[in-house]
C-alpha positions as CSV (number, residue, x, y, z in Angstrom):
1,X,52.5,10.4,123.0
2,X,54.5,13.5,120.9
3,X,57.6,14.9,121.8
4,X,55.9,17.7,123.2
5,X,53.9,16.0,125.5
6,X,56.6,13.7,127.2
7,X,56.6,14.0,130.7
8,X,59.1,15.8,132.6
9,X,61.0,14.6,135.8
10,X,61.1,17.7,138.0
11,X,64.1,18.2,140.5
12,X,61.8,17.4,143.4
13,X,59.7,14.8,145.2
14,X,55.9,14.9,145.7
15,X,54.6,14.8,148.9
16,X,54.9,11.3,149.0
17,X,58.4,10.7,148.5
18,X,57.2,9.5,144.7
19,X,58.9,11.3,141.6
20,X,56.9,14.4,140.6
21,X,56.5,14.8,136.5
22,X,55.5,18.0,134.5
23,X,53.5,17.4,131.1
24,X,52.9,20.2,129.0
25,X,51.6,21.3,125.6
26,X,55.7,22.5,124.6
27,X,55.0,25.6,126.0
28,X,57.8,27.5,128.0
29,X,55.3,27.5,130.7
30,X,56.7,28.9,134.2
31,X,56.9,26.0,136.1
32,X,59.0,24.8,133.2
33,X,61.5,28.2,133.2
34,X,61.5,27.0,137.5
35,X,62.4,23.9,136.4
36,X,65.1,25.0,134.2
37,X,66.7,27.7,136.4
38,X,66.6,25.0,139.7
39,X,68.6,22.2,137.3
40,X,70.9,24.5,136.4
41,X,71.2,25.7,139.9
42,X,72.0,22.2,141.2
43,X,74.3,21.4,138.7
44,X,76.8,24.8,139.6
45,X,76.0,23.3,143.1
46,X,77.5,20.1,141.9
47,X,80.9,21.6,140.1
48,X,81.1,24.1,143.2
49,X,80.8,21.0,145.6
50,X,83.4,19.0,143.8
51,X,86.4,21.4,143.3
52,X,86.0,22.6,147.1
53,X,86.3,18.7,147.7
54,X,89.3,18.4,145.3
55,X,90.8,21.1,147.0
56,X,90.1,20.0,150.9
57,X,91.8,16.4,149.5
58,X,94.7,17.9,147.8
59,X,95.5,20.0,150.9
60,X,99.1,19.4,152.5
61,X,96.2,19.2,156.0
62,X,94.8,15.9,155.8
63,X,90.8,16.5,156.7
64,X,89.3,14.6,159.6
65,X,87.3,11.8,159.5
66,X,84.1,14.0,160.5
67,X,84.9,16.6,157.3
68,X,85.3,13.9,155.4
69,X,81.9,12.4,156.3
70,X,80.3,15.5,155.1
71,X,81.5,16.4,152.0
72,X,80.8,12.2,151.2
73,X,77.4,13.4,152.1
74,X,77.4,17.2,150.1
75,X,79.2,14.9,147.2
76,X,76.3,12.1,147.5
77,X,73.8,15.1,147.0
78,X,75.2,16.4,144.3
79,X,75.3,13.2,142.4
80,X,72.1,12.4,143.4
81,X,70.7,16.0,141.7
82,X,72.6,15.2,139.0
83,X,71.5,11.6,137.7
84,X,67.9,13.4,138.3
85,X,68.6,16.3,135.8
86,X,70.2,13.4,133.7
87,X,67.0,11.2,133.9
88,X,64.5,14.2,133.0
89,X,66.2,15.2,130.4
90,X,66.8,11.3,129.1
91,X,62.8,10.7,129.2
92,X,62.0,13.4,126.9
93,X,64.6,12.0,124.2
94,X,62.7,8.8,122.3
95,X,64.4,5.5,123.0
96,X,65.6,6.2,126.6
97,X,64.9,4.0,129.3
98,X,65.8,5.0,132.9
């Protein structure tokens, strides 16, 4: 397989629940440009997430067991998105193993 023709871990599922991979020819094809604009959408989403969570923590109000339930969750997401972009990007250097 060449380097252009690694696959490419897209920021979403298939229908099934099962990862959903991208091979192309190295083109900048459009599905690729989506693919770029959604990781770097998720990872703002991630810094944005955190510092309103550093933030809520750091406040003289101590949150309540329900606000810190979700923002656990929002922060789960994040990190979740994150090792994704982190994996697709990983596969399409040689040597990396997931």
């Amino acid at each position: 397989m060449t380097q252009t023709s690694r696959p490419r871990l897209l920021p979403w599922c298939g229908a099934d629940g099962q990862p959903a991979l991208l091979v192309t020819d190295g083109a900048h094809s459009h599905l690729s440009r989506l693919t770029d604009s959604i990781e770097a959408t998720q990872l703002d989403t991630g810094r944005e997430v955190l510092r309103l969570s550093r933030t809520m923590i750091r406040s003289l109000e101590r949150p309540t067991a329900d606000e810190l339930f979700y923002v656990s969750q929002r922060l789960a997401e994040c990190l979740t998105d994150a090792l994704r972009v982190a994996d697709s990007r990983g596969l399409r250097l040689s040597g990396y193993e997931a």
